[in-house]
C-alpha positions as CSV (number, residue, x, y, z in Angstrom):
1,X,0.0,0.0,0.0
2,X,1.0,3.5,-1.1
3,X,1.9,5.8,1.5
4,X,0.0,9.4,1.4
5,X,2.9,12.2,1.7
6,X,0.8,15.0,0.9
7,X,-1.2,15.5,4.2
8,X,1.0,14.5,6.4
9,X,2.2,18.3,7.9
10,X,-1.5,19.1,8.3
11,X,-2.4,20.0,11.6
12,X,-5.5,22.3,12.7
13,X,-3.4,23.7,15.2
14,X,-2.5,26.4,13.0
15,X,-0.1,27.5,10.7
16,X,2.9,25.2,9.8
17,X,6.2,27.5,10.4
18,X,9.3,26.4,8.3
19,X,12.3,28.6,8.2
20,X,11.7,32.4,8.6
21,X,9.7,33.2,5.8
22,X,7.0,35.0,6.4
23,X,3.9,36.6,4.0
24,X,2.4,39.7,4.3
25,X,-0.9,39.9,4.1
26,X,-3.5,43.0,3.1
27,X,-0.5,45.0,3.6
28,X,0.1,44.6,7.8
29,X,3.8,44.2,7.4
30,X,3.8,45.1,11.3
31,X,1.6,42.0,11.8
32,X,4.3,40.2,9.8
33,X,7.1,41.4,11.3
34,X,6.0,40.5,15.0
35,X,4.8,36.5,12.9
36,X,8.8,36.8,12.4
37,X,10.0,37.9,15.6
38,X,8.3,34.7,17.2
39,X,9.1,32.6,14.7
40,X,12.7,33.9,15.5
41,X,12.3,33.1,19.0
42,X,10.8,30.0,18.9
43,X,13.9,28.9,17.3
44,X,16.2,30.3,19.5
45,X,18.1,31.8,16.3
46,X,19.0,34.9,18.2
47,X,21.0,33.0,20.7
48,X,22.5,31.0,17.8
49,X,23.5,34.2,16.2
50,X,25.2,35.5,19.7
51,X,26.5,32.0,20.6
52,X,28.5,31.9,17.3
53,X,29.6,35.4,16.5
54,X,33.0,35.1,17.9
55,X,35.3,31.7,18.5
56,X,34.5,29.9,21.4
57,X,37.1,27.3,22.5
58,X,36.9,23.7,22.7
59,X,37.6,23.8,26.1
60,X,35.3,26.6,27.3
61,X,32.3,25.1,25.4
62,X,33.2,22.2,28.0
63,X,33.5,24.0,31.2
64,X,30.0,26.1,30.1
65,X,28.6,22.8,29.3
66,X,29.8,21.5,32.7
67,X,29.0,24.9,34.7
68,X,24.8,24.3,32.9
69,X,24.8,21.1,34.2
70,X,25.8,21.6,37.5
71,X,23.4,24.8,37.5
72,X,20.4,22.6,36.7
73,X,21.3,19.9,39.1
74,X,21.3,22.2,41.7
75,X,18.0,23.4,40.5
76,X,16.6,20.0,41.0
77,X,18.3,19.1,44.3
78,X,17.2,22.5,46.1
79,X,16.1,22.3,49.8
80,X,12.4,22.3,49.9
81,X,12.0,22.3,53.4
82,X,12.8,25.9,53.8
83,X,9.8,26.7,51.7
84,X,7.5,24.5,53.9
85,X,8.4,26.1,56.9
86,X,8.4,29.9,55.0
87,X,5.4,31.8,56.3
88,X,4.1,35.2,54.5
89,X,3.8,37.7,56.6
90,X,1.8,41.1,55.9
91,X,3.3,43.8,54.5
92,X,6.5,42.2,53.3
93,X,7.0,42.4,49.4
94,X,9.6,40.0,48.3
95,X,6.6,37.8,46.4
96,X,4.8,41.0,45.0
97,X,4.8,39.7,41.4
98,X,3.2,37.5,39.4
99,X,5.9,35.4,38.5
100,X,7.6,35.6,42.2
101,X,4.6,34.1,43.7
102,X,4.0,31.4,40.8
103,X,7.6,30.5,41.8
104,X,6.9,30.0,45.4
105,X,3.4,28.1,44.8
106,X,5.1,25.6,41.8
107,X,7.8,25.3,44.6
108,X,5.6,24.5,47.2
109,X,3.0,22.3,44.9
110,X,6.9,20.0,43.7
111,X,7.8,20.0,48.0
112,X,4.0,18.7,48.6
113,X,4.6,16.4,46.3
114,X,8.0,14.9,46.9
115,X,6.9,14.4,50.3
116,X,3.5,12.4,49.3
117,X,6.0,10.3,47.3
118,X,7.9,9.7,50.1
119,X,5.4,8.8,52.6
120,X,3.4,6.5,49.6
121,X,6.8,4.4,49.4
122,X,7.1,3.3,53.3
C-alpha cells in the first residue's frame, strides 16, 4: 500500500512555520514582522546568532557545558523544606509579582509532592 505524503504536515493547530519566511498579508507588514520575531524566537536563532559570532574554545564550550549542568542539578536538588516552613507575613513584598509568587506556589506544589512520594513508598 501507497503511503499518502501529501497530508501528512497538516495539523489544525495552525499555521505550519518552516524557516523564517513570512507573507504579508492585506499590507500589515507590522503583523508580519512580530509572525517573524516569534518565529525567531521560537527557534532560538537569536542565541544561535550571539552564541557563534566570535570563536569559542573547545575547552570553554566544556567548562560552560559543565558549569549548565551543574546549575540545573542544583535546581533539582534545592532544599524544599525551607519553603515549607516559609510563612508570608503582611506587608513584606519579596513575592509581589506574578511570576515571584507562581515561583513560590510551583515550589511548594513539587515539595508537597516529593513528600506524598515519600510517605506512599514506606
Amino acid at each position: 500500500m501507497k503511503k499518502d505524503y501529501k497530508n501528512r504536515n497538516r495539523n489544525n493547530d495552525g499555521p505550519i512555520i518552516r524557516g523564517c519566511k513570512v507573507t504579508v498579508r492585506n499590507g500589515d507588514v507590522n503583523g508580519a514582522l512580530r509572525t517573524l520575531k516569534k518565529i525567531l524566537d521560537r527557534d532560538d536563532r537569536q542565541k544561535e546568532l550571539a552564541k557563534r559570532e566570535f570563536y569559542e574554545r573547545p575547552s570553554i564550550k566544556r567548562k560552560r557545558a559543565r558549569d549548565m549542568a551543574v546549575k540545573r542539578s542544583q535546581r533539582e536538588n534545592t532544599d524544599f523544606g525551607s519553603l515549607s516552613r516559609q510563612s508570608n507575613p503582611p506587608g513584606v513584598s519579596w513575592n509581589k509579582s506574578k511570576r515571584k509568587r507562581r515561583k513560590v506556589l510551583d515550589a511548594k506544589n513539587q515539595f508537597t509532592r516529593l513528600m506524598h512520594r515519600r510517605n506512599t513508598d514506606d
